[in-house]
C-alpha positions in Angstrom: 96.2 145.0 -236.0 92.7 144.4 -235.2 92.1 144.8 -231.6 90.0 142.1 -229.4 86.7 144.3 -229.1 86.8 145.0 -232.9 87.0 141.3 -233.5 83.8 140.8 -230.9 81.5 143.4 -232.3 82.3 142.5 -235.9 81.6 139.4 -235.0 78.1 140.2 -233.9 78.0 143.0 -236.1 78.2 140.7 -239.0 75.3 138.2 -237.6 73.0 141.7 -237.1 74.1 142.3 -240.9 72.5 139.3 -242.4 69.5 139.9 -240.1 68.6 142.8 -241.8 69.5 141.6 -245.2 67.3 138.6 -244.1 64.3 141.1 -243.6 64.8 142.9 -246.9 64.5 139.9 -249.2 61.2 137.9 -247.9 60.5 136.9 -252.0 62.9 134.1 -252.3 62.4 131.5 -249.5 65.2 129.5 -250.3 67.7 132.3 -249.9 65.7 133.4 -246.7 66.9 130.1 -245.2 70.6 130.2 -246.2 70.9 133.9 -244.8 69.4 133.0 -241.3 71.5 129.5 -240.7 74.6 132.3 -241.5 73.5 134.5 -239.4 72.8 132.0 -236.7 76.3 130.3 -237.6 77.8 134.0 -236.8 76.0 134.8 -233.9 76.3 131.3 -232.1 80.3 131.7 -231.0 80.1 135.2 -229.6 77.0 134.1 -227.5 78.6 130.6 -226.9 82.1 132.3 -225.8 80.4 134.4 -223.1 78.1 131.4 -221.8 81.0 129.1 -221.2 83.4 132.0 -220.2 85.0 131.3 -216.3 83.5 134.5 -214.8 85.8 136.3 -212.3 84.8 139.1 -210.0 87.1 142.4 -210.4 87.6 145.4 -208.5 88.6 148.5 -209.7 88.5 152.1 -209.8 88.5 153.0 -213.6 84.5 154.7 -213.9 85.7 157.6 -216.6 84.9 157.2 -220.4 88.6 156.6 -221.4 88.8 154.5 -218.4 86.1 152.4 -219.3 86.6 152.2 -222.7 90.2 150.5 -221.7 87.9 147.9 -219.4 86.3 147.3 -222.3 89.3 146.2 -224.7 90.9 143.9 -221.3 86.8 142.6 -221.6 87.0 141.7 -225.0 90.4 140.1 -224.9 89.6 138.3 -221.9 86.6 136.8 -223.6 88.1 135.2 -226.6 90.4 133.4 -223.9 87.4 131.9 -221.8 87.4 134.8 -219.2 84.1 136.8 -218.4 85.5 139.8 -216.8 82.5 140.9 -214.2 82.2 144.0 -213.3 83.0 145.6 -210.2 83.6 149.2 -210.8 83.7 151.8 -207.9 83.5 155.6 -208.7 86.3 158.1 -207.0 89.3 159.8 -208.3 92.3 158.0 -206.6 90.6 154.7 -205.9 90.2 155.7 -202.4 86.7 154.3 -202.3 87.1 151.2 -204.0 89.9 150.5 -201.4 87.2 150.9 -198.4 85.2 148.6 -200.6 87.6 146.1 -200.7 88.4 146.3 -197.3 84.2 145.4 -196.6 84.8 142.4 -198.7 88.0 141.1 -197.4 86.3 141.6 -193.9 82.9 140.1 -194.5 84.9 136.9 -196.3 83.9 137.5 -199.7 86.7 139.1 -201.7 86.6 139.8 -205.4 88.9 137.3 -207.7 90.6 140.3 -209.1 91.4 143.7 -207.3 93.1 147.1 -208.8 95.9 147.7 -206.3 98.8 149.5 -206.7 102.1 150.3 -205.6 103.1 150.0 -202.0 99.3 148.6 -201.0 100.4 145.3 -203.2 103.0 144.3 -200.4 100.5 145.4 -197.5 98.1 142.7 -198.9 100.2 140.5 -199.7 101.6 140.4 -196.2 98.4 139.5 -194.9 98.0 136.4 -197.2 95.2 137.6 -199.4 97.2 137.9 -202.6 98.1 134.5 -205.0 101.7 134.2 -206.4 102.0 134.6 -210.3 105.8 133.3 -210.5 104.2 130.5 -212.5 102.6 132.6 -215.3 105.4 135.0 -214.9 107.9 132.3 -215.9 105.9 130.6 -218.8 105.5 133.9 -220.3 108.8 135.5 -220.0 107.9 138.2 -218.1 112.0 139.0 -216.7 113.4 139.5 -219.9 110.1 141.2 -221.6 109.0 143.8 -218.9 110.6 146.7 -218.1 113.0 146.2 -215.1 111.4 148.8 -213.2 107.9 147.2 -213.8 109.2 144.0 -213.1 110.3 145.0 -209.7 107.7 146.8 -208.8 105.5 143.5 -208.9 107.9 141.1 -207.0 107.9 141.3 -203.2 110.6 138.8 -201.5 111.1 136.8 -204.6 107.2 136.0 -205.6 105.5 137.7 -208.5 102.3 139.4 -206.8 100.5 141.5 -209.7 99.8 141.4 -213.4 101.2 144.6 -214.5 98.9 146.5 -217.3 100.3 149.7 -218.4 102.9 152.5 -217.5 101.6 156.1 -216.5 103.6 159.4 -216.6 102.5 161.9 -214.3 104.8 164.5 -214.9 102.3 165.3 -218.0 101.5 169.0 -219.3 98.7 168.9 -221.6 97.5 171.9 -223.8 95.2 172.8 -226.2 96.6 172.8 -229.7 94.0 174.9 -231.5 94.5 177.9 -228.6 97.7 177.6 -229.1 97.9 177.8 -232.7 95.8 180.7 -232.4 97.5 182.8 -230.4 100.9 182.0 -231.8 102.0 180.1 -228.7 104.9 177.1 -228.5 104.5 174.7 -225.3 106.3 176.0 -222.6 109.5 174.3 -221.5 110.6 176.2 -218.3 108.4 178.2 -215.9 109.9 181.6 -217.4 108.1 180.7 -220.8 105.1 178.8 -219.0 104.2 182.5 -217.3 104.6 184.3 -220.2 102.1 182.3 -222.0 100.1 182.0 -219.0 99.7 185.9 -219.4 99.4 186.0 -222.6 96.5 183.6 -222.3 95.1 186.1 -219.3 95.0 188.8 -221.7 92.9 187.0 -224.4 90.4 185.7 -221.4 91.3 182.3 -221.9 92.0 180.4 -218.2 96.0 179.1 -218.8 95.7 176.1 -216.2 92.5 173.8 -215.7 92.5 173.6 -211.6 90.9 171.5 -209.2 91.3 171.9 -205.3 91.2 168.3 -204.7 93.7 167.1 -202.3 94.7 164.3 -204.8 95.0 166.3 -207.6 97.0 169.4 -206.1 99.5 166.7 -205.2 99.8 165.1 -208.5 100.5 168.7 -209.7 103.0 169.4 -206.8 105.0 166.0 -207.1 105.7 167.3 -211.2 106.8 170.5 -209.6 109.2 168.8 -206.6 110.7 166.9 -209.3 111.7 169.7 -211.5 112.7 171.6 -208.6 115.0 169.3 -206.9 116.0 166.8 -209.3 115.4 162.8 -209.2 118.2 162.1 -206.8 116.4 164.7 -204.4 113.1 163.7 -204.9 114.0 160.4 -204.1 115.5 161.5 -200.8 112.1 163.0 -199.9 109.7 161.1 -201.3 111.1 157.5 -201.1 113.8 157.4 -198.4 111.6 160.1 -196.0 114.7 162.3 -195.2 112.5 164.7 -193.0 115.1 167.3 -192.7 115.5 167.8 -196.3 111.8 169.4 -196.9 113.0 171.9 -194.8 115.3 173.1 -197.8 115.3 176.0 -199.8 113.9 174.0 -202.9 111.1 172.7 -201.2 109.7 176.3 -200.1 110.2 177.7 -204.3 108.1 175.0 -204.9 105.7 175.4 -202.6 105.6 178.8 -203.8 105.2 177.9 -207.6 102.0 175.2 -206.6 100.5 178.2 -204.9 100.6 180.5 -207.7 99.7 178.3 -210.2 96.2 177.6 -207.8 96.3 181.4 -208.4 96.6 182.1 -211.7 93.3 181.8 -213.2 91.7 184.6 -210.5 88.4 183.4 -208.8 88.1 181.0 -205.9 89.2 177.6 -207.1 87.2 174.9 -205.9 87.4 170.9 -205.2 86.0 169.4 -208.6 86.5 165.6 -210.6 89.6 165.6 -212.8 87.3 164.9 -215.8 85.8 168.2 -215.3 89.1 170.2 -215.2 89.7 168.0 -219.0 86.7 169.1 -219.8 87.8 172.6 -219.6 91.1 171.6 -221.4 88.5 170.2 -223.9 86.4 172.6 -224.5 89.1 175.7 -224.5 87.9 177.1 -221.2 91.1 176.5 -220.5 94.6 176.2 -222.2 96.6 173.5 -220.0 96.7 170.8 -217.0 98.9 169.1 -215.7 98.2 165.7 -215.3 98.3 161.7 -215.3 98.1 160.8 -219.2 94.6 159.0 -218.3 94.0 162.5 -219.1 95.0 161.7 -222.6 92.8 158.5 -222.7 89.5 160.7 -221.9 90.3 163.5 -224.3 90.3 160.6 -226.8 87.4 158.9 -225.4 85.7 162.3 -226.2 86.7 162.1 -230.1 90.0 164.8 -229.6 92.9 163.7 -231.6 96.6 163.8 -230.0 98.5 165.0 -233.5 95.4 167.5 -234.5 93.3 168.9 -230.9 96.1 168.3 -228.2 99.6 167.9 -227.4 101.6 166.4 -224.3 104.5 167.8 -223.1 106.7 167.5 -219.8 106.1 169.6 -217.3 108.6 172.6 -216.9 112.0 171.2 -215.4 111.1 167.2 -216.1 112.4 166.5 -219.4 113.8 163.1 -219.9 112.4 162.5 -216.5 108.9 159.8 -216.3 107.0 160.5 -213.2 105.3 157.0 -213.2 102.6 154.9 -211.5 101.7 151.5 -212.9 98.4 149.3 -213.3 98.7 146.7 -211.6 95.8 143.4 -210.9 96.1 141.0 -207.9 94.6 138.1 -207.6 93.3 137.3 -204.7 92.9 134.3 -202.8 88.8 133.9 -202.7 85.9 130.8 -201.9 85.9 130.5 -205.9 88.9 129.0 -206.3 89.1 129.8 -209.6 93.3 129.6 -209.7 93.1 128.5 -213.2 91.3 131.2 -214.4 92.8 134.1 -212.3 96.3 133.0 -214.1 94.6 133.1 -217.4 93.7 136.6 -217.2 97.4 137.3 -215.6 98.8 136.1 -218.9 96.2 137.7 -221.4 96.2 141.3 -220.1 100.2 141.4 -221.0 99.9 139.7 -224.0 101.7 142.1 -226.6 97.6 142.9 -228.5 95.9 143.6 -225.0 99.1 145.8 -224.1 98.3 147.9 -227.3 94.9 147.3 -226.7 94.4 148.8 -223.6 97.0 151.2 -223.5 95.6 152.9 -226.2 92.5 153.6 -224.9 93.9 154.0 -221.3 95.8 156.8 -222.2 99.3 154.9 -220.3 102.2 153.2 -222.4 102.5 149.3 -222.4 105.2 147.8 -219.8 106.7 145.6 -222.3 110.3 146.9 -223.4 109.2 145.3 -227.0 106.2 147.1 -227.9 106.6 148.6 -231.5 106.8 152.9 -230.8 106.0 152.9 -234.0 102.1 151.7 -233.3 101.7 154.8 -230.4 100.6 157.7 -230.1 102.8 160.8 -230.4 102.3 161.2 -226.6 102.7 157.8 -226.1 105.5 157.8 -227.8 107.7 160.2 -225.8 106.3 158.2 -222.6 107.7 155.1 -223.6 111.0 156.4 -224.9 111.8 158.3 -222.3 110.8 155.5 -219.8 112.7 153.4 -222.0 115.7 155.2 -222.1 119.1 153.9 -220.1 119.9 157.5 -218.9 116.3 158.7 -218.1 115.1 159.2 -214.5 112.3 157.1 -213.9 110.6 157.9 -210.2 107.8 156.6 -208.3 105.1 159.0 -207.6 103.8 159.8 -204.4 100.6 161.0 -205.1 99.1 157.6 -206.5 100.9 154.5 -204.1 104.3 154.1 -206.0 106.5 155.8 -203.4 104.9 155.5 -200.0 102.0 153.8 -198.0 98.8 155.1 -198.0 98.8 157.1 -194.9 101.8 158.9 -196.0 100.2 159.3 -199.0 97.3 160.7 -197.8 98.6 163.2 -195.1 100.9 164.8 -197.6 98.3 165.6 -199.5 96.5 167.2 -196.8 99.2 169.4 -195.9 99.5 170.6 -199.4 95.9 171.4 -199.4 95.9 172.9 -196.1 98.5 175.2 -197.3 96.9 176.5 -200.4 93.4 177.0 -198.9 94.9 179.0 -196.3 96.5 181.8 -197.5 98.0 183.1 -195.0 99.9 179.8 -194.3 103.8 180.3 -194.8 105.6 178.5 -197.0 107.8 177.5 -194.4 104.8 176.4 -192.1 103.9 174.0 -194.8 107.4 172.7 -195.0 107.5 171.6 -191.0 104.0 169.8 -191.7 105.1 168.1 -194.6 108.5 166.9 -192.8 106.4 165.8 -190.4 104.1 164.0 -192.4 107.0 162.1 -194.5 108.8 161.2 -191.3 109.8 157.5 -191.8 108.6 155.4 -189.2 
């Protein structure tokens, strides 16, 4: 299927086409003439589409190559429906600079039509009265019976649909380099037993086993895959979503705390606080063998030209099988001066049309939230993402580390804890367990 940013550029593609041709054959005047009224004729309803477009202002986070190549194809889609998506993008792993941004704007009265917000922050905004009700779009398109039920809820606060869901993200993502792998003989690891034994094994041939980055964000995306193993769902949600304080003062919680520390380790040197893209890079490049990871990480490798059944593969991490570690997309619309309603509902009802869904996803790295997507159209990665989600016996949990499971401050000061703990290494395990129950404890 051809997607909507194909059917754009061929579109001008094909009026740049006769341009040329126009050039090469100045001997036949008549002809001359034909070829430019085509190539006008061609040219005129791309141009005419984005002058007459409804522009609406949207905020996001999504600055990395496979990021914006996904912006791109919601762009492109939007623009054959009469939306001009205008750009408002605001670099930062974890969007915590774009939310300051936002914040400016909601404060100084001028906030943008659209805004990336996720998780728990949708109901904070929405309880200040910033965020427009979708129930409308929602209802004309079906969304109930076509989204996945745990999508679905994740977007309704108190009976009103806040959010336009865009795509489904596992966290709980190992990535490795096929070609290393092939070389040295090696299968994916399924358990930590094999994972060290290919980790040394990896040592040995001076080849780093785990692409690291000491950013607070990213040590507790790679914890949270860890916790899950560890504990199992039902735990996890104790911890994480019902803030049981007392129970990260159990054994589980120190083994894993102990795991995260020596996989910081295990490369030797002095790890250091560096972009996510640049730890891919290493995964890229064959600097390093594995991360663990969002699946954005999948999007970028793409971005970069790697191939998903040929360069690299996806596995879960150790312990997580038929579990999906997920955070969702999500788009509010905001209540703004514009008052462009209308429009704002449009784009609702484009981005989870079934072609933008596959559009986007694609390049996004994530899996589309509708329950009807053909698997047969993904990704081999993709594929196991949405089947296991899909699955009636699966465990699907909200993450912590990006807004599904907790408010931000929560959020944020486990995350310090955890990188307290590994930059300090004299820190007990047990030390770190009394912060973290005391950064969890519910309110």
């Amino acid at each position: 299927m051809q997607s909507a940013t194909d059917s754009f550029l061929e579109c001008n593609a094909q009026g740049l086409r006769q341009a040329k041709e126009l050039e090469m054959n100045r001997r036949n005047a008549h002809r001359q003439v034909m070829k430019l009224v085509l190539s006008v004729s061609l040219w005129v309803p791309c141009w005419t589409a984005l002058a007459q477009a409804m522009p609406l202002d949207v905020l996001h986070w999504w600055t990395s190559a496979g990021e914006q190549l996904a912006v791109e194809q919601l762009h492109a889609s939007l623009l054959l429906s009469g939306v001009r998506w205008t750009d408002v993008a605001v670099p930062g792993g974890g969007g915590m600079a774009a939310v300051k941004v936002l914040k400016s704007r909601v404060l100084m009265g001028d906030p943008p039509d659209v805004a990336q917000l996720i998780g728990t922050t949708l109901t904070d905004w929405n309880d200040m009265g910033l965020v427009m009700p979708l129930n409308a779009v929602a209802n004309r398109q079906r969304w109930a019976p076509t989204l996945f039920p745990t999508v679905m809820k994740l977007v309704t606060y108190k009976g009103v649909v806040i959010a336009a869901p865009l795509g489904i993200h596992r966290i709980n993502t190992l990535f490795y380099n096929r070609h290393v792998f092939t070389r040295l003989g090696l299968l994916p690891p399924a358990n930590w037993e094999e994972f060290e034994g290919v980790a040394h094994k990896l040592s040995a041939q001076g080849i780093k086993p785990l692409a690291w980055s000491d950013e607070a964000w990213q040590i507790a995306t790679v914890f949270e895959s860890i916790l899950l193993g560890e504990v199992g769902p039902e735990r996890y949600r104790e911890l994480i979503v019902n803030r049981k304080s007392s129970a990260w003062l159990e054994p589980g919680i120190e083994k894993a705390l102990t795991r995260l520390r020596w996989l910081r380790n295990i490369n030797g040197g002095s790890p250091k606080e560096r972009a996510w893209t640049d730890a891919t890079r290493d995964l890229a490049s064959e600097s390093a063998a594995m991360q663990i990871m969002g699946d954005w990480a999948k999007g970028e490798l793409m971005a970069w030209g790697a191939n998903p059944e040929k360069d690299f593969g996806c596995v879960a991490v150790p312990g997580t099988q038929q579990m999906h570690l997920y955070s969702v997309d999500t788009l509010a619309m905001l209540w703004s001066k514009s008052k462009r309603t209308a429009t704002q509902e449009k784009l609702a009802e484009v981005v989870t049309s079934s072609p933008t869904q596959l559009a986007y996803n694609r390049a996004k790295g994530s899996v589309p939230v509708r329950a009807d997507t053909d698997v047969a159209s993904l990704d081999s990665c993709a594929r196991d993402s949405w089947s296991v989600f899909a699955a009636p016996g699966s465990a699907r949990v909200p993450s912590l580390a990006h807004r599904m499971a907790a408010d931000e401050a929560t959020k944020d000061a486990v995350a310090q804890a955890l990188w307290r703990f590994l930059i300090t290494p004299q820190m007990p395990a047990k030390a770190a367990q009394r912060r973290l129950a005391s950064a969890v404890r519910a309110p």
